[in-house]
N, C-alpha and C positions, 0 to 999 in steps of 0.2 A: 582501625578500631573506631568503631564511631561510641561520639560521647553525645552524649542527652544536654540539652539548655534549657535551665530554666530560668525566666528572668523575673527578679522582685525587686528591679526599679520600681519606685515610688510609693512600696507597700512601708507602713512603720510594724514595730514590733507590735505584736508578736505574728502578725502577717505572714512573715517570708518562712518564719518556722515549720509552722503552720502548712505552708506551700511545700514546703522540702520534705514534711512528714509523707504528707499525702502520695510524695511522688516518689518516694521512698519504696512504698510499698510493691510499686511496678520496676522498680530494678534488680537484675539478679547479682547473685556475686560475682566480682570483676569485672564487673560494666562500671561507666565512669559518669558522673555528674559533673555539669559546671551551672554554678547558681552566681547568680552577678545578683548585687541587692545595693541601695543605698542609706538604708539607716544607720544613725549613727551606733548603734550596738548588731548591727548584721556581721561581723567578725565574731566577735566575741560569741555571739550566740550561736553563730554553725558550730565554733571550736566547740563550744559544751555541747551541741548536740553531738556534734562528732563522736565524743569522748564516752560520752552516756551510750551511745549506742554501739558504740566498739567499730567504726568506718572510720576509715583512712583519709587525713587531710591532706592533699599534695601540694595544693599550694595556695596563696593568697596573694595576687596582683592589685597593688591599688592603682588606681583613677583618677579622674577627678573629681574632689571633695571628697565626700565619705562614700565613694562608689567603690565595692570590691568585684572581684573576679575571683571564685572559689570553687576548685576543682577535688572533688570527693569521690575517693573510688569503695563500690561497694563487696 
């Protein structure tokens, strides 16, 4: 199964959202995203995007610092 990366190291909010919107729109259902980001609100803000748009959070790996790994199936 291949999954999609997108990376938004070093963007701040609302940046990475923004990115994950965009790239949203080219995924079909059940294809799998992973978005790595470092702001300190890049958790928080996939989970409400997540929830707002009704996709799937599978999981959230932290890093180091405020670095996450965030896998979103569509």
């Amino acid at each position: 199964m291949h999954i999609r990366e997108l990376d938004a190291t070093g963007l701040k909010c609302p940046q990475p959202i923004m990115k994950l919107t965009v790239v949203s729109s080219e995924m079909k259902p059940g294809e799998m995203l992973e978005i790595i980001g470092d702001c300190p609100t890049f958790e928080v803000d996939v989970r409400a995007w997540c929830q707002r748009l009704n996709r799937t959070l599978l999981y959230v790996t932290e890093e180091a610092g405020y670095r996450r790994r965030i896998r979103i199936r569509f």
